[in-house]
N, C-alpha and C positions, 0 to 999 in steps of 0.2 A: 504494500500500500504506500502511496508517494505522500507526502508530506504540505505543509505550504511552502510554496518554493515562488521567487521572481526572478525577473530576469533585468542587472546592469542597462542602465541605456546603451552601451559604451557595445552589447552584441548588437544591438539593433542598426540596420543601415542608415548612415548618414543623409538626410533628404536629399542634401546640395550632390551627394557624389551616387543617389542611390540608381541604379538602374532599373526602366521601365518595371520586369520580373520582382523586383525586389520592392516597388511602390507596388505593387500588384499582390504581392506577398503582404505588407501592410495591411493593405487596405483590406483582407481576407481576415486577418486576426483581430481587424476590430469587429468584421461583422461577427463573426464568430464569439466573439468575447461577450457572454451576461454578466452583468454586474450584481453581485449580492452582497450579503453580509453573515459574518459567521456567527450562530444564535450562540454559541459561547465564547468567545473570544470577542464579536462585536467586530472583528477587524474586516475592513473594507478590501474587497476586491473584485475579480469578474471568474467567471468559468470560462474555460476554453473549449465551446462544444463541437469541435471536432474532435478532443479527444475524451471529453469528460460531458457527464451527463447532470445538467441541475434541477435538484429536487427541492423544490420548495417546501418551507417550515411555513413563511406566512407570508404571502407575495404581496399582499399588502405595505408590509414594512420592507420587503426587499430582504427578508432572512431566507438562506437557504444553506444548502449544505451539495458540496461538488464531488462527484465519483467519476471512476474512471467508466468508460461504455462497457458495459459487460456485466457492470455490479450495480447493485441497488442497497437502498439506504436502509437500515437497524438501526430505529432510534437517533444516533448521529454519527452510527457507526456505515461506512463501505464496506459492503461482505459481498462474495459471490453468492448468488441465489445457490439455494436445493431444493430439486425439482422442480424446476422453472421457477422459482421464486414467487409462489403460491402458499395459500395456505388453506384448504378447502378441503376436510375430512366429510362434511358434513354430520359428524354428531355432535350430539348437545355436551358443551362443557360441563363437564363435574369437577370438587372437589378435588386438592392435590389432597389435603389431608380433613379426613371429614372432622368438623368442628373446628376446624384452623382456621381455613380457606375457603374463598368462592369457585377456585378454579379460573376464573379471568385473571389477567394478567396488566398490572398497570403499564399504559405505553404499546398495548395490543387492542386488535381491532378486531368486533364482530358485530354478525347481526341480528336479529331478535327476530326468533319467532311465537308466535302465539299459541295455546296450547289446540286452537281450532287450526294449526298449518295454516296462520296466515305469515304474513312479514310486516313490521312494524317498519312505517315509512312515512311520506307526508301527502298529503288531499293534496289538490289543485293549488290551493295559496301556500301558507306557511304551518299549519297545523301538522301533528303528529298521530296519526292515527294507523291500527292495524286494519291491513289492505285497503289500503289507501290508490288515488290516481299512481303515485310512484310509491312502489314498495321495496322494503328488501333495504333501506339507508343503513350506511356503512355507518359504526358508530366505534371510535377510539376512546377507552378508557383512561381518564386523566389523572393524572394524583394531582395538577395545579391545572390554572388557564391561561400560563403563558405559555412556555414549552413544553410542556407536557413529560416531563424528564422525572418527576419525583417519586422514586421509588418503582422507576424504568424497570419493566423485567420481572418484577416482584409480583407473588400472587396478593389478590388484595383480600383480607383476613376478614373475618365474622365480625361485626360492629363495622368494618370500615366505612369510608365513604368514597366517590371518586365524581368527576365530572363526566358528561359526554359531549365529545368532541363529533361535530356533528362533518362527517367526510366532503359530504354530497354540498353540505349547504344552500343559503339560502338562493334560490333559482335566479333570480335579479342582482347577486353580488357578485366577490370575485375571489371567494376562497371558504375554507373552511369555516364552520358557524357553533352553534352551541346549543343544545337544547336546555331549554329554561321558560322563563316565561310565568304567568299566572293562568289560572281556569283551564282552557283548551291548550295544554301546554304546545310551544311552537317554536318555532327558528329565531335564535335573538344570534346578531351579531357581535354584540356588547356582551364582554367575559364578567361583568356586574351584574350582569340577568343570567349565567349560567347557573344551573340550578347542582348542589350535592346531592348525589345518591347513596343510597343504602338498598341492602337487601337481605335473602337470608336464602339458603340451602333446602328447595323441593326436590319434590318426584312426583312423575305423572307416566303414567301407561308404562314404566319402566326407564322413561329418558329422566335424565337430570333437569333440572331448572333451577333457575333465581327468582325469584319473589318480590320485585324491588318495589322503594321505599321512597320516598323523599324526607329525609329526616329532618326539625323533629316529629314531622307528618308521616302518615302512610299515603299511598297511593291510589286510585281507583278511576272508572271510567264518569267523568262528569255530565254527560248527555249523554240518550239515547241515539242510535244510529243505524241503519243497516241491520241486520242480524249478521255474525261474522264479522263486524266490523267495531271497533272501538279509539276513542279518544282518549287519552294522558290526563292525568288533573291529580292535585295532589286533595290529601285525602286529612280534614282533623282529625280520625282515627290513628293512632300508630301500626295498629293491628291492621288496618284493612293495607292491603298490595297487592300489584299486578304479576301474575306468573309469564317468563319468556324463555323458551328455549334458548340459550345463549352459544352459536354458531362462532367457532373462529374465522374470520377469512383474512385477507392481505388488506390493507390501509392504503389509499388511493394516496396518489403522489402528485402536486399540480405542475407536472413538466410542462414549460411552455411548448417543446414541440410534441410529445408522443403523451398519451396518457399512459401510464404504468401504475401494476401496486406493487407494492411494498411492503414490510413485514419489519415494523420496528419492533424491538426487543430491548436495544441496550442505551444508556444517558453517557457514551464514551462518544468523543468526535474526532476527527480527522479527517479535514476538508481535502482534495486531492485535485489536479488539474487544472489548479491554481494559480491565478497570476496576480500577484502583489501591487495595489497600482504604486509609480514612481513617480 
């Protein structure tokens, strides 16, 4: 894995002495060059995508993290995928250790199904509903709402809590969102409207589930809808919550050119392809 590395003015061709190829060689490495920012280090540079691939943390702010082509991003780790660098068993997450753990993993991505086979997703505007117009939304479990790094990797333990990082986001913006919100719970783009979750360790027909919560509330469906069909809403009961198959899959990546997923795991960085600006 390459390091952050820049390059001397002193290699680059001189304008006044440069020849046609070598302005042409230029003018190829600016197009080529994205500009980001390192979400841990903070230090400014571009990627070079011709040889390196950039995966956005929050394209909003221009955080991202640079790999070489071939590898995809872990948390803020460059790994080689396995098995095409998927995550798609299709069974329900269980416990690592029953009474410890939920079995999800902070900094890991899935997605929720209902115990009627549906997929928890969003209606036509911004609400969260199962079998919804778009279903099946990728959701990244958070220990924080900024970079999502705390406690990276880690299963999240019985009482915990965690955020969800909503992949897909809101349809009219330009990056990842949050689920939160009041009543119909919905898409907020504001990490001040993301809401804490809790939940707790079922079983239904033999698959595992979560039970989640919204602490210090429980959770439940706040309107009538559809048969099959259900809305988010938290709940003044502690006791009442919603049961979800909890599916691992890959963590959507917002590459400006290819869309790719991802499979974060680790809060370790090492930006790569890197060009220091001078």
């Amino acid at each position: 894995m390459k390091a952050f590395y820049s390059f001397p003015l002193l290699f680059l061709p001189s304008l006044v002495s440069a020849t046609p190829s070598d302005l042409t060689t230029i003018e190829l490495d600016k197009r080529a060059c994205t500009p980001f920012k390192n979400p841990l280090t903070n230090a400014s540079g571009c990627c070079d995508i011709v040889s390196a691939q950039l995966f956005w943390v929050d394209i909003l702010l221009g955080i991202g993290v640079c790999c070489p082509i071939g590898q995809v991003l872990e948390g803020f780790n460059c790994v080689t995928p396995s098995s095409g660098g998927s995550v798609c068993s299709g069974k329900a997450v269980c416990a690592n250790k029953t009474g410890v753990d939920l079995g999800i993993k902070y900094g890991h991505c899935y997605v929720l199904l209902s115990l009627n086979n549906n997929y928890l997703g969003h209606d036509n505007a911004l609400k969260y509903v199962v079998m919804g117009e778009n279903p099946g939304v990728v959701f990244r479990v958070c220990g924080d709402t900024t970079t999502c790094t705390t406690s990276a990797d880690q299963y999240v333990p019985v009482n915990g809590t965690w955020y969800m990082q909503d992949q897909m986001g809101d349809p009219n913006g330009s990056g990842f969102a949050w689920l939160g919100g009041a009543g119909d719970l919905n898409i907020v783009n504001s990490t001040d409207q993301a809401l804490a979750m809790g939940g707790s360790s079922t079983c239904f027909g033999g698959n595992c589930a979560i039970c989640i919560t919204f602490p210090p509330g429980g959770a439940h469906a706040p309107c009538p809808l559809t048969p099959g069909q259900s809305h988010l809403g938290i709940a003044a009961n502690p006791n009442s919550c919603q049961n979800f198959y909890w599916q691992e899959v890959s963590c959507r990546s917002e590459n400006q050119l290819a869309e790719c997923q991802i499979s974060p795991s680790t809060a370790k960085s090492e930006s790569v392809g890197y060009v220091a600006q001078v």
